[in-house]
N, C-alpha and C positions, 0 to 999 in steps of 0.2 A: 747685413748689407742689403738695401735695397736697392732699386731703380737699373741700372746698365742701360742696356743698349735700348729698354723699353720704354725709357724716362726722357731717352737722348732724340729717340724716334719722334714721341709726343713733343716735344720741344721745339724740336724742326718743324714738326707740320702745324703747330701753332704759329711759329714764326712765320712761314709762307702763309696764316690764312690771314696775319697779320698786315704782312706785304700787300696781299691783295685788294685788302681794308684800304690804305693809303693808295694806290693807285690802283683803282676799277679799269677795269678791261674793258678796251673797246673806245678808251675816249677818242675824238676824232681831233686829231691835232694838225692844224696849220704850221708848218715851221718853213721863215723865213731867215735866210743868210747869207748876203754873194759869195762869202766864202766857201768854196765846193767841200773842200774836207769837214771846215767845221760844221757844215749842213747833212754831212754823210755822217759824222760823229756824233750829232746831236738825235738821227734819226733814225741812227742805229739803239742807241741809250732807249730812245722814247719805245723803240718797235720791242724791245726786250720787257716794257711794262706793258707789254700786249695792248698798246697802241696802234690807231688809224692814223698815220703820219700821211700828211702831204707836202710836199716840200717846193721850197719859192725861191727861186737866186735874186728877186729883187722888189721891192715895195709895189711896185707898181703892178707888177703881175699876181701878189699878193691883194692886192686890192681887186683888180678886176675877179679875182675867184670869187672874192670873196661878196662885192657887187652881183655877179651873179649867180647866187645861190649861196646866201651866207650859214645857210640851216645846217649844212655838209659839214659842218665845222664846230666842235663844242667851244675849241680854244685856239689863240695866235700865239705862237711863242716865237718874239723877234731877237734878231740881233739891234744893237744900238745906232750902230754905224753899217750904214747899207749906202751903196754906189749912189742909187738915184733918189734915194728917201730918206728924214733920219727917221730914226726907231720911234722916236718922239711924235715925230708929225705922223707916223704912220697909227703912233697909238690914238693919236686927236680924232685922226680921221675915221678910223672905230668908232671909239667909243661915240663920235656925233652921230655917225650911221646907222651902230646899228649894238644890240646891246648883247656885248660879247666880250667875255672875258682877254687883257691880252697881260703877256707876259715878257718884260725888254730885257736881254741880255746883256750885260757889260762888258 
């Protein structure tokens, strides 16, 4: 019988280097949501893929960050439905702006 606990060790720590493969550390994420939990929920998820999370309760304050100083920010990950914006127009106005990935929520 081979392998045990030394097979089971190597296996784990391939899967975590695998993990880290799919989401690199450190990406700097905008997340936008007026829902406070779901914003607390999504950026807690993102900070656990040892993400730069900043967080936005509504389009428009999303936008100005993002107006000034859009470098700070690799990615937008929006909700669809936002109080003063929808997720749609907020992705238009991105992507006419300025060339950055975004990401809309359903």
């Amino acid at each position: 019988m081979t392998g045990g606990a030394g097979e089971a060790r190597e296996s784990s720590m391939s899967a975590t280097s695998a993990v880290r493969l799919q989401f690199p550390e450190g990406l700097r994420v905008l997340a936008v949501d007026d829902d406070q939990t779901c914003l607390h929920i999504v950026g807690r998820m993102l900070e656990r893929c040892m993400y730069q999370v900043t967080k936005c309760r509504n389009g428009k304050e999303a936008l100005l960050l993002l107006r000034e100083d859009s470098s700070r920010f690799d990615i937008v990950l929006s909700d669809l439905h936002l109080s003063d914006i929808n997720g749609l127009k907020l992705l238009e106005i991105i992507a006419f702006e300025m060339d950055m990935p975004v990401v809309v929520m359903c």
